[in-house]
VEXTORFI-322814 format. One record per residue: residue number from 1; chain; x, y, z of N, C-alpha, C in turn. Coordinates in steps of 0.001 Angstrom, whole numbers, plus 500000, padded with zeros to 6 digits. Atoms other than C-alpha are relative to their C-alpha. Layout:
<rs>
[NUM,A,[X,Y,Z],[X,Y,Z],[X,Y,Z]]
...
</rs>
This chain:
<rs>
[1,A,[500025,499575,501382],[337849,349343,522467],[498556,500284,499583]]
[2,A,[501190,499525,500046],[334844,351198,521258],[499407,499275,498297]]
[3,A,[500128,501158,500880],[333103,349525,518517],[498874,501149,499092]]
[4,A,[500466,498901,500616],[331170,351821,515987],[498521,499405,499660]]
[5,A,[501516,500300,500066],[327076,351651,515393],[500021,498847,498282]]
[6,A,[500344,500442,501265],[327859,350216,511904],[500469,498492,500072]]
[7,A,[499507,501607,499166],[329993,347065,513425],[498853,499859,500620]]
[8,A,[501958,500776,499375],[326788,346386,515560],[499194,499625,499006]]
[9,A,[501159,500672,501090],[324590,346464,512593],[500403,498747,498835]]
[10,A,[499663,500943,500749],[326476,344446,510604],[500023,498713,500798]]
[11,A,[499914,501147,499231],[327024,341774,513530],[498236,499770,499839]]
[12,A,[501444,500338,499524],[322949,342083,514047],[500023,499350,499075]]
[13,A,[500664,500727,501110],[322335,341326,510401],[500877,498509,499877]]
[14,A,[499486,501053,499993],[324681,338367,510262],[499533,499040,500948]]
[15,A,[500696,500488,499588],[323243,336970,513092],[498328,499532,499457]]
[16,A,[501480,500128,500586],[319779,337416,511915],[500019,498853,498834]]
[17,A,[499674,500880,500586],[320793,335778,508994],[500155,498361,500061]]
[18,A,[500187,501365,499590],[321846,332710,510530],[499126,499708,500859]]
[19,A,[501064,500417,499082],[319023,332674,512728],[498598,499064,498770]]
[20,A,[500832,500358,501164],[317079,332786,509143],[500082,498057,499304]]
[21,A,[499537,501550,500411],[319062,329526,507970],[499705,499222,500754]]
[22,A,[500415,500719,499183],[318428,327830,511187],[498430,499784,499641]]
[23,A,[501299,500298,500743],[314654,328055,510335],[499992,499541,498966]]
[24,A,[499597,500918,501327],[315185,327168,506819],[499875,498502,500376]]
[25,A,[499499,501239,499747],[317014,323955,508016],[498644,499320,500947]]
[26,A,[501101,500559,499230],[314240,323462,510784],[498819,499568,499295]]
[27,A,[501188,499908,500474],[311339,324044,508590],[500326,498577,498496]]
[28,A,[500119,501428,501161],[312998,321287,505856],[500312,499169,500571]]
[29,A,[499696,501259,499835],[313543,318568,508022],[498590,499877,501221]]
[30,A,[501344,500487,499715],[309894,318971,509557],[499494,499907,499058]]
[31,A,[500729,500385,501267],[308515,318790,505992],[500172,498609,499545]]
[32,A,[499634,501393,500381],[310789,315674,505449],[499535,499063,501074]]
[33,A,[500389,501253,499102],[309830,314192,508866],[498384,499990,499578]]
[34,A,[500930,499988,500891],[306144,314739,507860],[499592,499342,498831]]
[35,A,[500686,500836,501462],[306375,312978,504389],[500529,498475,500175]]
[36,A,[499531,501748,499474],[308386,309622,506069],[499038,499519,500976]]
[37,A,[500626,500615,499404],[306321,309396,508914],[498329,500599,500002]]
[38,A,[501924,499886,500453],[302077,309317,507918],[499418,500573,501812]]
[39,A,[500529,499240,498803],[300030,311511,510815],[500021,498665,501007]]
[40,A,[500197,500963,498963],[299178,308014,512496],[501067,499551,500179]]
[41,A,[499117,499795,499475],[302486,307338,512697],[500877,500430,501277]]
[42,A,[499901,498585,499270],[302942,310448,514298],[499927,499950,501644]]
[43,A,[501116,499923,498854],[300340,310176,516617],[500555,498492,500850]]
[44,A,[499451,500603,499092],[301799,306788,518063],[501582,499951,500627]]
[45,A,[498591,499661,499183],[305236,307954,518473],[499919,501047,501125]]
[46,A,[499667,499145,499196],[304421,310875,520080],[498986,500293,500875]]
[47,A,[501164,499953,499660],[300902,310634,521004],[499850,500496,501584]]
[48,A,[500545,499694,499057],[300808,310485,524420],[501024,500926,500982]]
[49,A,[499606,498584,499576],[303242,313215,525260],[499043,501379,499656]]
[50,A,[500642,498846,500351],[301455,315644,522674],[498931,500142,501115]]
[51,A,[501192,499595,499505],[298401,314896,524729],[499950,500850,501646]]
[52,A,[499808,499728,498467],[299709,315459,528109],[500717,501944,500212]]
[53,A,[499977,498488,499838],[299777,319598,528537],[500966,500276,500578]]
[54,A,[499114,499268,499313],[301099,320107,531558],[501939,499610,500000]]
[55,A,[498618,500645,500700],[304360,318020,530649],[500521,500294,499025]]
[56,A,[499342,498977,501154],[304842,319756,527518],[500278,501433,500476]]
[57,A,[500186,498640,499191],[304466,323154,529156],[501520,499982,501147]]
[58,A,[498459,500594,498957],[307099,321506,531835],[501096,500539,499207]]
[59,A,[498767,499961,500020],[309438,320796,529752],[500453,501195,498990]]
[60,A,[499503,498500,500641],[309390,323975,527588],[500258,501072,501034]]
[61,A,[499187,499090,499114],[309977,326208,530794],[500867,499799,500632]]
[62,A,[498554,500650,499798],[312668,323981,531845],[501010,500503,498931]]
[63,A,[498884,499397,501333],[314399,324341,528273],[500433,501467,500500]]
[64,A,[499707,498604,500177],[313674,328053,528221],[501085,500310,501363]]
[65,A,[499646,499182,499016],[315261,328936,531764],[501508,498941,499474]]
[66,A,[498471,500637,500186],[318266,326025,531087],[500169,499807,498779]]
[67,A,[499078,499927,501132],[319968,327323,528001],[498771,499630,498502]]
[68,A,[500695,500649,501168],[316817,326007,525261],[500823,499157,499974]]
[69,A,[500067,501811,500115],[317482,322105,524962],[499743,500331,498975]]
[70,A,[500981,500033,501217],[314753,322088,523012],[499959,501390,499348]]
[71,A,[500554,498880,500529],[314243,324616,520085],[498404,500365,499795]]
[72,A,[500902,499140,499933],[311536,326822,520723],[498869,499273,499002]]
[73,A,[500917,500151,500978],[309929,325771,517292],[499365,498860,499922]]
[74,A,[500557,500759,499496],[309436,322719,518511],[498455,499665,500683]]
[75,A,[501174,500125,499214],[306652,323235,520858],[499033,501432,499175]]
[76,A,[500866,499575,501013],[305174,325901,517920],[499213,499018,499215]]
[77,A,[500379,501233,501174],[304761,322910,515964],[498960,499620,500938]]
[78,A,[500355,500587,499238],[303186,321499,518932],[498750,500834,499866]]
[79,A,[501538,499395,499905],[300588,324378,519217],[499235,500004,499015]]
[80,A,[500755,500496,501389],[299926,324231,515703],[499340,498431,499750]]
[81,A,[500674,500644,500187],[299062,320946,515652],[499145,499528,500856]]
[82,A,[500779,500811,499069],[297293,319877,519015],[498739,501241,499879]]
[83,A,[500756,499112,499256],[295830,323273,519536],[499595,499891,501362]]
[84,A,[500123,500111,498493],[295798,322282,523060],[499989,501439,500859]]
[85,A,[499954,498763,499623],[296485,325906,523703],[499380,501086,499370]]
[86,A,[500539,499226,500410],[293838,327336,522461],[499867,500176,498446]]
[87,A,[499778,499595,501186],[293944,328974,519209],[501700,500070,499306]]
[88,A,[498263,500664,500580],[297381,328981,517027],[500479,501329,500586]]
[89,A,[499549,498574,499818],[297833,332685,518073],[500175,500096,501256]]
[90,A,[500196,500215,498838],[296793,332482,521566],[501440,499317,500496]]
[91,A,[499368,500558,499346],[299020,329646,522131],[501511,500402,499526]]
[92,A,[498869,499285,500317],[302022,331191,520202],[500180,501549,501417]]
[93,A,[499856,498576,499473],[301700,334373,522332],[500073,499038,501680]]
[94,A,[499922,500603,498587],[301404,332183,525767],[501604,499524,499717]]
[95,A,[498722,500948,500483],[304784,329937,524433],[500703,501768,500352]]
[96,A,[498911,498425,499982],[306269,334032,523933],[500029,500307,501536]]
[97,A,[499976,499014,498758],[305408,335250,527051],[500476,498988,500956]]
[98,A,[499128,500720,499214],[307271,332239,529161],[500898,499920,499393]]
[99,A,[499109,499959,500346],[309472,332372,527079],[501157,501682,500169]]
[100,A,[499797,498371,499996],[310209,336161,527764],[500300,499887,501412]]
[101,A,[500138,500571,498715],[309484,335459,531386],[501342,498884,500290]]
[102,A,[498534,500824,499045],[312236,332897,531884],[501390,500546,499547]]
[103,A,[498729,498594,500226],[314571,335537,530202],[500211,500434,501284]]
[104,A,[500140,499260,498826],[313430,337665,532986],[500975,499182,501197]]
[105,A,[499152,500977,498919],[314075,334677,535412],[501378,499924,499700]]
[106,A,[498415,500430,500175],[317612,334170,534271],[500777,501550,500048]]
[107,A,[499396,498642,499853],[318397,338049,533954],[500236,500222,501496]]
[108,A,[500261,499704,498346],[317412,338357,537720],[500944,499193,501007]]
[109,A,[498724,500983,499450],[319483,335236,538614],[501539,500389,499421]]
[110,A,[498602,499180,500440],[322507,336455,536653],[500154,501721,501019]]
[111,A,[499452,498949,499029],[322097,340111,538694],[500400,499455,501299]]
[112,A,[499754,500863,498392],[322093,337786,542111],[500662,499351,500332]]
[113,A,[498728,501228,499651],[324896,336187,541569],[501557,500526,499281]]
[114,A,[499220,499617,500411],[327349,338015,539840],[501341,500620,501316]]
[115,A,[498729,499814,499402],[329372,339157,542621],[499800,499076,501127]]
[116,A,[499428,501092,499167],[329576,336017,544243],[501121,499547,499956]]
[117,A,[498709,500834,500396],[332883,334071,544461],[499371,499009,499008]]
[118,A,[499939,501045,500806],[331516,331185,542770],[499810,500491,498596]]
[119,A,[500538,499526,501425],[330257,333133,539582],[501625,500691,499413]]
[120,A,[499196,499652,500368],[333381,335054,540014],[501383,498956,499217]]
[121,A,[499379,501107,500741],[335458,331904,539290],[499754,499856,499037]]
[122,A,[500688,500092,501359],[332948,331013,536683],[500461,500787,498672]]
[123,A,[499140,498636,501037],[333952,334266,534864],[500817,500146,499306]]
[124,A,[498444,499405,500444],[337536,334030,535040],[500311,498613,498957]]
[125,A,[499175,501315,500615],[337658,330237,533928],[499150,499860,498241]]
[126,A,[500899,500802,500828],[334519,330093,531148],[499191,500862,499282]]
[127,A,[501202,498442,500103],[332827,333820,530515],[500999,501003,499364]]
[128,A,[499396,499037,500434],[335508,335765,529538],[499593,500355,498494]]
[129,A,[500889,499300,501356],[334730,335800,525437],[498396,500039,499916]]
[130,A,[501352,499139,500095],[331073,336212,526335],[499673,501424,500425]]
[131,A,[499765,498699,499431],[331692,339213,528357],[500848,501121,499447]]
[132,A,[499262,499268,501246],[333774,340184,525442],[499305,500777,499569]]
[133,A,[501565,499468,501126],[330473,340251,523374],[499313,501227,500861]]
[134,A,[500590,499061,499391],[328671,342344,525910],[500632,501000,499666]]
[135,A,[499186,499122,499937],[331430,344668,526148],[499923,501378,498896]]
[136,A,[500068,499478,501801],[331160,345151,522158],[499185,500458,499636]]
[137,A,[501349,499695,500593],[327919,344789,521348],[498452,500515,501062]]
[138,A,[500716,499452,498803],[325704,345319,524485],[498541,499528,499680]]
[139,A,[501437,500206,500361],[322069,345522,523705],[499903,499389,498494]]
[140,A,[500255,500953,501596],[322360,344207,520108],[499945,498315,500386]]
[141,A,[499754,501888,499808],[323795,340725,521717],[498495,499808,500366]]
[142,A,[501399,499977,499215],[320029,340961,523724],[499154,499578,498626]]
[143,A,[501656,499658,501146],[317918,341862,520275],[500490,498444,499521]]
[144,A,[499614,500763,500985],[320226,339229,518410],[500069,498410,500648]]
[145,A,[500287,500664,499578],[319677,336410,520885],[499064,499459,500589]]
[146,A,[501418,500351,499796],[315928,337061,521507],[499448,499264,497957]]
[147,A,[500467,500711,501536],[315581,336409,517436],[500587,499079,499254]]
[148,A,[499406,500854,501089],[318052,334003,516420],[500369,498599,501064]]
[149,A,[499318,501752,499336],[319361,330039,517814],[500668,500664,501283]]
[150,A,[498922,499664,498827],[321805,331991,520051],[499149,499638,501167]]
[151,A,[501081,500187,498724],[320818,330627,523573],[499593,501150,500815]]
[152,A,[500595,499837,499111],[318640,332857,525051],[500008,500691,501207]]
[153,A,[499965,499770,498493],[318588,332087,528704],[501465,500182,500139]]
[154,A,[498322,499807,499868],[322565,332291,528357],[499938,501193,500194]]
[155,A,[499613,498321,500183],[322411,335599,527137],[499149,500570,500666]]
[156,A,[500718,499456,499323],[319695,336672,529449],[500682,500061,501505]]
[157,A,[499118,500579,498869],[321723,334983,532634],[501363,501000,499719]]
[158,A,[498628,499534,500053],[324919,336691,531161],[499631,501800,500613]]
[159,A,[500224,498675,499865],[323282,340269,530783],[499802,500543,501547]]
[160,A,[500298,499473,498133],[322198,340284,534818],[501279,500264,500354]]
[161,A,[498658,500626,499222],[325762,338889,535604],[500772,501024,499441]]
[162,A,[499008,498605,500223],[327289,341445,533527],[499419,501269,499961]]
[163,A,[500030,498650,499976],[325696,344535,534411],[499272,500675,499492]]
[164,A,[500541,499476,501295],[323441,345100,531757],[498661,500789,500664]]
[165,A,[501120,499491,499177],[320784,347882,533127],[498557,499381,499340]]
[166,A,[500687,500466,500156],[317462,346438,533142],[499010,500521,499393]]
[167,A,[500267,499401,501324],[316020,348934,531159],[500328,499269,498324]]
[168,A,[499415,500408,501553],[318052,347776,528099],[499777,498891,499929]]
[169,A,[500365,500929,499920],[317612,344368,529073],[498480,499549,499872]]
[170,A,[501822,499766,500138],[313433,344664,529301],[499857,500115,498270]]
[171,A,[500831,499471,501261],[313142,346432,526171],[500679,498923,499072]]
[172,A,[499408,500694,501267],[315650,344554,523900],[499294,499091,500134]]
[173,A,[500214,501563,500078],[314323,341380,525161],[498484,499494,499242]]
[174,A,[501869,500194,500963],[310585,341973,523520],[500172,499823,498484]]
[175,A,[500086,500825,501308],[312204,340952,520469],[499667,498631,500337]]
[176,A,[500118,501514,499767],[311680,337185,521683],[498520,500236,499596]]
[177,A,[501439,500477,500330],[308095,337847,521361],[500022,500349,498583]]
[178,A,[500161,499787,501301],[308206,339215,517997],[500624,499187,499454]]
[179,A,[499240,501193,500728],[310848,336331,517078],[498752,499091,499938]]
[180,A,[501451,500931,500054],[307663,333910,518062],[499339,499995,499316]]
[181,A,[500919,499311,501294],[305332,335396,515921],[500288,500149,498648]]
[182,A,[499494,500032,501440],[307263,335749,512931],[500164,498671,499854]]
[183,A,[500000,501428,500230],[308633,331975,513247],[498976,499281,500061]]
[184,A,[501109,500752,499608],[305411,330793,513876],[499125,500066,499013]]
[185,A,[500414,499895,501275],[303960,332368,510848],[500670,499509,499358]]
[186,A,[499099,500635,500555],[306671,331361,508827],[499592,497884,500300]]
[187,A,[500367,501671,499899],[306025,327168,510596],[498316,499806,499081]]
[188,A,[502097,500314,500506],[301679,327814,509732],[500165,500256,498645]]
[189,A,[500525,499800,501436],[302428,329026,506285],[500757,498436,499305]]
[190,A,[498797,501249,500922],[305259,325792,505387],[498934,499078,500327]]
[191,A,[501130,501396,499156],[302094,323444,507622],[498986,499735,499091]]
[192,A,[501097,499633,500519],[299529,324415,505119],[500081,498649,498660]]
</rs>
């Protein structure tokens, strides 16, 4: 069933939307954790993770490639406040670009496995209404899961597995970096 450019846009913006609320919600219950627990606080709950780099770095390219665990904005917060990564921009744009990158990784693993038996099982028992979405929406699902909660590496893993030429897959997916950048402004202006 063919699905008309104006159904896509309306799915994008609804998505977007709730991607918007998800921030919202994120950005008021780091303001509230912030006014319960005092910086030193902070600093001994979490202290000696924040400090430890390569373990934060870990476990954000873990998340990113398995499904985001952790939300993304998480380890924004993180660059914003340690600056361990440099500058707030710098380290926002490093966070984007593994985060873009383990897209990649999961797109590449979804093409390499799709006509396996085991994936094919996978498919028939657990994939079918995601492969719906593709079907429907195609490159929108891509834009609308590089900028909003939707997982991601799912939809990056799905797009290999279903077919999705890597063209369309590349380009859509450079919304994730522009999702970064906007949420990240959006966290530095609520931090202030």
């Amino acid at each position: 069933m063919e699905i008309s450019k104006r159904e896509k846009r309306i799915f994008l913006i609804r998505q977007l939307l709730k991607g918007f609320l998800f921030l919202a919600v994120l950005v008021s219950l780091f303001l509230v954790f912030e006014k319960m627990f005092p910086a030193d606080e902070r600093e001994a709950l979490f202290g000696t993770i924040y400090d430890n780099i390569g373990l934060v770095i870990t476990i954000f390219v873990l998340s990113e490639i398995f499904f985001g665990i952790i939300p993304p904005e998480v380890f924004m917060l993180w660059a914003l406040r340690t600056g361990h990564l440099g500058g707030f921009l710098s380290g926002i744009g490093m966070l984007a670009a593994i985060s873009y990158l383990a897209g990649a990784f999961n797109y590449n693993v979804g093409r390499s496995i799709r006509n396996t038996a085991f994936f094919t099982k996978i498919r028939r028992m657990w994939l079918k209404k995601s492969l719906i979405l593709f079907e429907r929406f195609g490159g929108y699902l891509i834009v609308v899961a590089s900028v909003t909660p939707l997982p991601f590496a799912g939809i990056a893993l799905l797009s290999g597995a279903g077919n999705v030429k890597a063209k369309t897959y590349y380009l859509n997916s450079i919304w994730r970096i522009v999702r970064y950048f906007v949420y990240a402004f959006v966290l530095y202006e609520t931090s202030l």
